[in-house]
C-alpha positions as CSV (number, residue, x, y, z in Angstrom):
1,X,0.0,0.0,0.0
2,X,1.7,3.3,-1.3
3,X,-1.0,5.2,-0.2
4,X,-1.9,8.6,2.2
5,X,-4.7,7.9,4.4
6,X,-5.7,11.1,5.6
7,X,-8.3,11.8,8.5
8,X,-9.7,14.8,10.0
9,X,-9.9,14.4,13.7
10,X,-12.6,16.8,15.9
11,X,-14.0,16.8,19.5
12,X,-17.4,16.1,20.2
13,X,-19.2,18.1,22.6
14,X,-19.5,15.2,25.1
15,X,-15.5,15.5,24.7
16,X,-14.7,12.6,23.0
17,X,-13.2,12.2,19.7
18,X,-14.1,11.4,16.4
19,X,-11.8,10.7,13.5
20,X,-13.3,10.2,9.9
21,X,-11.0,9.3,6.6
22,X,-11.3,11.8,4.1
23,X,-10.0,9.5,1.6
24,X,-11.5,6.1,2.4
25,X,-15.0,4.7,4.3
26,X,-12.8,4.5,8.1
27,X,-14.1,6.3,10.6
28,X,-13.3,5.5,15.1
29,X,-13.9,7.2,18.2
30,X,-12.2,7.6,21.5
31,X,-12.8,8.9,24.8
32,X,-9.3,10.5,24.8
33,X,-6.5,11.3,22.4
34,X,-4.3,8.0,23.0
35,X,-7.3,5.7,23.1
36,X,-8.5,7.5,19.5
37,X,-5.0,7.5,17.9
38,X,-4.8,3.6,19.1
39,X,-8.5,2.7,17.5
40,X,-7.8,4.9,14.5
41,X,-4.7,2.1,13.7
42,X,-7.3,-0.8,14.4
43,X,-9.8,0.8,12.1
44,X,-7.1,1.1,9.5
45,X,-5.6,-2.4,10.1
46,X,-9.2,-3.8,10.0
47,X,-10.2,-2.2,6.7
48,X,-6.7,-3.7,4.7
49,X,-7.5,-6.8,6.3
50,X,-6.9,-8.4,3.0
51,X,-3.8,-7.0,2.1
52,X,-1.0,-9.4,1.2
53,X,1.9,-7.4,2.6
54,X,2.2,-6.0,6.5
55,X,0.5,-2.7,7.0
56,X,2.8,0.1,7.9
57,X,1.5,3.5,9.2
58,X,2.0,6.5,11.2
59,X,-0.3,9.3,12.4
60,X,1.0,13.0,11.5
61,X,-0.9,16.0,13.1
62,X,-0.7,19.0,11.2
């Protein structure tokens, strides 16, 4: 996968977070920061299932 997965991130009212992919059908949620940026990699994982080679990502706030 030579891909860039991008996501906008945003805090719900409740003050949890939400992260939805802008550039494929992901989205997660997390009560904090660490717990969203650790479901956000699950979510990704989960999605390339399928993939034939090891998943390698990182998460870059901008």
């Amino acid at each position: 996968m030579n891909q860039t997965i991008v996501f906008e991130f945003s805090q719900e009212e409740d003050g949890g977070f939400v992260a939805e992919c802008l550039t494929e059908d992901i989205f997660s949620q997390g009560d904090n920061w660490e717990q969203l940026k650790a479901n956000v990699k699950e979510a990704v994982k989960g999605y390339y299932f399928d993939q034939k080679k090891e998943l390698a990502f990182r998460i870059i706030i901008l």
